[in-house]
N, C-alpha and C positions, 0 to 999 in steps of 0.2 A: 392684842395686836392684830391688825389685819392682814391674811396671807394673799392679798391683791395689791397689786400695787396698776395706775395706770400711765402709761411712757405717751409720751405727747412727743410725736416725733416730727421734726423739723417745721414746726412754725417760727420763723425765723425769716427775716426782712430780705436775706438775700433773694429769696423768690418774687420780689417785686422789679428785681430789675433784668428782669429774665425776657426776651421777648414773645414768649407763649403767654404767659400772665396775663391772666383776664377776673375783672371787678362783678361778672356776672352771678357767680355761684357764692363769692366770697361774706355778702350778707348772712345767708341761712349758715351757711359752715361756722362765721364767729359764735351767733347765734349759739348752734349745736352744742360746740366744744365749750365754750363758757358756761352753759349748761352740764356739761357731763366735769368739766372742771369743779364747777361750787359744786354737786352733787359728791363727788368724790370725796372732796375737802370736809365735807359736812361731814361724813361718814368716818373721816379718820385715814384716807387712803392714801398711801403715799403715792406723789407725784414727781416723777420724774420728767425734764427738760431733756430732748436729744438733737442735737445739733449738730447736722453733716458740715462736713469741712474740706474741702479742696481747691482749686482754683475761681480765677475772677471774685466774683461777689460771695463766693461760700470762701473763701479765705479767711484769716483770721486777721491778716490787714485789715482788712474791708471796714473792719468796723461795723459789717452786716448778719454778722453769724449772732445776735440777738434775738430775745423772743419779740414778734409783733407787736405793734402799738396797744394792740387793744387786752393784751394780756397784762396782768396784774398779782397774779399768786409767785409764791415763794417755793418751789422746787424742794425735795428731799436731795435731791441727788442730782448733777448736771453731767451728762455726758456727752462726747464728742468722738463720735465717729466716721470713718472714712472709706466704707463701702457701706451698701444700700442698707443689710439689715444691722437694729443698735447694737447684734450682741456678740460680731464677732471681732476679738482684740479691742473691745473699748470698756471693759471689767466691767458690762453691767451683770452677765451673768453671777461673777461672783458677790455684787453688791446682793442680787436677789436672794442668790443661796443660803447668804448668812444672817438675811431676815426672815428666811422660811418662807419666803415669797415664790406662791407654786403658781400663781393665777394672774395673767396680764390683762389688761385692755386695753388697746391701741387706736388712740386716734389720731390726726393729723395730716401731713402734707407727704409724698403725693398717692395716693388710693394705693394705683397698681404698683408702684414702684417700693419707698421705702416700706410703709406702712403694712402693703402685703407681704413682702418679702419677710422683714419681721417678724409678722405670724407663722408664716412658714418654717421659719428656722427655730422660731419660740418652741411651735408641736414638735417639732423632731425635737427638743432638747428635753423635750416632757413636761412644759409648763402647756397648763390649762388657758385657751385663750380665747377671750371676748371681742371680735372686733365691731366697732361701732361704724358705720358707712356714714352715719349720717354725720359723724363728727369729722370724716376726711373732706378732702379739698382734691383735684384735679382737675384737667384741663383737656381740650379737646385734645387728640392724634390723628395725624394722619400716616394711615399705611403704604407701604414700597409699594405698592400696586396703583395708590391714587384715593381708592376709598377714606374717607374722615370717621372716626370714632368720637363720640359727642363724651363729653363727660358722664353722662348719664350710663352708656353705652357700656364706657371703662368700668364704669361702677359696677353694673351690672355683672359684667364679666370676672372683675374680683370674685363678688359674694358667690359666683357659680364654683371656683374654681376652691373657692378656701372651704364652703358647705360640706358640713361632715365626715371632710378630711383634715383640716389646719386648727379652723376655729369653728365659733357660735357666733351667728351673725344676727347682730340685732340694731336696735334704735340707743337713745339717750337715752332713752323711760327704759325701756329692757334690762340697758346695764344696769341702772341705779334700784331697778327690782331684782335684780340678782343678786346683788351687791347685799340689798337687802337679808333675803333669802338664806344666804351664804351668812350673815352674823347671825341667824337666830339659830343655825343649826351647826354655829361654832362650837365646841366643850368651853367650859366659863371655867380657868385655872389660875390659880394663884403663882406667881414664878415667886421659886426661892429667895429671901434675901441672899444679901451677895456684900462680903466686906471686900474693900481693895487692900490691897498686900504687896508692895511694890517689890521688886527683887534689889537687894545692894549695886549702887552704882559701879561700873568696872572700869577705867579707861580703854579707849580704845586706839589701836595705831591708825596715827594719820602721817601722810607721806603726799609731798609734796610731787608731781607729776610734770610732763612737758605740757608747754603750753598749748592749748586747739585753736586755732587761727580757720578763719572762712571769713570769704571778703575782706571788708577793713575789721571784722571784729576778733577782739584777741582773750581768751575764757582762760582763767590761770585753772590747772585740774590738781585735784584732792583724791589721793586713795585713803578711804577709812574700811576699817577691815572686824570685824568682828574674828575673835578668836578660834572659833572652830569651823567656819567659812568651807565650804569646799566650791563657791562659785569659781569659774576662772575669771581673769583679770581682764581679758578680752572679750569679757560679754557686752561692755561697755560702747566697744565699737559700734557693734550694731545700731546705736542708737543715737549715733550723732547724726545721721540724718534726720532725726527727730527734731535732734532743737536746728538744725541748720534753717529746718521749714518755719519754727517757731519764732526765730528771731526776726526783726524787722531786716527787709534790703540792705538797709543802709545802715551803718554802723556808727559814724562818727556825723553824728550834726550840731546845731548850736544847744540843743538838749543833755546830748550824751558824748562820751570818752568811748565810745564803742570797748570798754572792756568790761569783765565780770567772773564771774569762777566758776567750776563744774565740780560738783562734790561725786564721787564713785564710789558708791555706798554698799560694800558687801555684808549684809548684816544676817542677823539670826534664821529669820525664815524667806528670805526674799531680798531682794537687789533693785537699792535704790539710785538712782538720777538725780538730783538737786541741782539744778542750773539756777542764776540769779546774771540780772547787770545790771547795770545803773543807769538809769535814766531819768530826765526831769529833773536835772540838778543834782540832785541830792535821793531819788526813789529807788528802791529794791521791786526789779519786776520779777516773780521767781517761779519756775515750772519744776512740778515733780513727774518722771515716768518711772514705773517699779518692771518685775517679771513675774510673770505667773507662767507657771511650768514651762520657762524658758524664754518668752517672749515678752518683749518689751507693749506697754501700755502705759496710757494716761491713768496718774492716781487719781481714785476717789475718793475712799475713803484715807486714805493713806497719806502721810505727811510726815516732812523732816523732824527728828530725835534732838538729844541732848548733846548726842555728838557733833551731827550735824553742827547746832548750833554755836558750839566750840569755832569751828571755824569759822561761821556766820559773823561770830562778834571781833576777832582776829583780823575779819576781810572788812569790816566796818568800819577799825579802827584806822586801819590803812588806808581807805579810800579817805576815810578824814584827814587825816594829817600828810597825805599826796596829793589829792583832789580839791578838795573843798578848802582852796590854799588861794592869795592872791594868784600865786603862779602856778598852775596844777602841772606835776609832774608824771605823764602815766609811766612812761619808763622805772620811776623809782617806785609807783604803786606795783606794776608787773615783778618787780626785782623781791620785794617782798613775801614770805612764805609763812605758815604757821608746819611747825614738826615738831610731832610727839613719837618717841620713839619708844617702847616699854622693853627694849631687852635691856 
């Protein structure tokens, strides 16, 4: 397995409707990174998608926080984050960790901004970092003073500032010689077999919660509790600003009942988020956020259980036989609860 992985940060459509956005340099840059993309893929490296998120067209309204048109490979891992560099609060670090991934390369959108910054915060964390110039994209500046910085300029200025402090700064050909370089003088190991062994199923307490209402939308809440838990119960809070940004404005249109449920999942190692509503008639849209050492983040690899799903099938059932009725009644879907009590 390869211990590189490369983070293609923020190619993503929203930067087309930006008014600095210039089609000059964007030729050679697809060019680059399409290149340093199949070179990677060829090799076995995973590739990660990172995709900033915040207002206007980097929303997730928007319908623009998508990769570029001209992109076409399948991501290992997609993550989305909300300040400059991918790694702080958006769990890629720990996606890296547990693949033994020590070695990054960085390409994308914009030079100075995300893409250096990432390197920056990668070498202090202790990963080994490649960044490629020729595979980013950015645009002219101009400074408080009046002076313009050309893109070239910016460029320029990166490679000075990251050179033999941050990263190794090279071409496409450079990385994918490394990359090289780097498998021949891998150790060549056998990993253990490995049987699976599942642990006996246990139930778990679930308890039914007050309802979370924002705007017209109304989320019935679920406490499920793993037995020896010592999360509190209020960590939860924290995190409804989370989906409040998640959910669409509007709640109730010819689509949707503006309702759906929030599962508060205190489990073995870690505290999960399950949000789901319904939309498009009859669709389950559904966001996971977990905690790692305390703080709330978007799952990666992480996803709803068996318990979970207990109530998943409970809130199904309901939406069917309230909802999905000539006369939908949401009051009597909200009235509704699943409870399992094991004392």
């Amino acid at each position: 397995m390869s211990h590189s992985a490369l983070l293609i940060i923020d190619v993503q459509r929203s930067f087309e409707q930006k008014d600095f956005w210039q089609e000059q340099d964007f030729p050679a840059f697809k060019q680059a990174i399409s290149r340093l993309i199949d070179g990677c893929q060829h090799r076995n490296v995973p590739l990660v998608d990172v995709f900033h998120v915040s207002q206007g067209p980097f929303s997730l309204d928007s319908g623009l926080v998508v990769p570029m048109s001209f992109l076409s490979h399948q991501p290992q891992a997609r993550i989305y984050k909300h300040v400059h560099n991918a790694l702080t609060e958006s769990g890629l670090e720990l996606w890296l960790r547990e693949r033994q991934i020590d070695h990054l390369i960085i390409c994308g959108m914009r030079t100075e901004q995300c893409c250096e910054t990432t390197a920056r915060v990668a070498s202090d964390l202790g990963f080994k970092v490649t960044f490629v110039t020729e595979a980013t994209l950015t645009f002219p500046m101009q400074h408080p003073q009046g002076a313009t910085l050309s893109a070239a300029d910016i460029k320029l200025r990166t490679e000075l500032v990251l050179t033999d402090r941050f990263a190794c700064i090279t071409d496409v050909a450079g990385a994918l010689t490394e990359l090289d370089q780097l498998a021949e003088n891998q150790p060549k190991t056998t990993p253990p077999a490995e049987h699976w062994q599942a642990k006996p199923y246990l139930p778990r307490k679930i308890t039914p919660l007050a309802t979370w209402k924002f705007a017209d939308w109304q989320l019935k809440r679920y406490g499920i509790e793993f037995a020896g838990t010592t999360s509190a119960v209020y960590i939860f809070e924290r995190a409804y600003s989370r989906v409040a940004s998640w959910l669409p404005p509007q709640g109730i249109t010819a689509d949707r009942p503006g309702v759906g449920w929030m599962l508060e999942h205190r489990g073995k190692t870690m505290d999960y988020l399950v949000v789901g509503w319904w939309d498009n008639e009859n669709e389950l849209r559904i966001k996971i956020w977990v905690t790692e050492q305390g703080q709330w983040r978007e799952a990666i690899t992480e996803s709803f259980c068996v318990w979970d799903m207990q109530v998943m099938a409970f809130e199904r059932d309901a939406f069917v036989n309230t909802l999905l009725q000539p006369t939908p009644d949401i009051a009597a879907y909200m009235q509704q609860h699943l409870t399992l009590n094991l004392e």
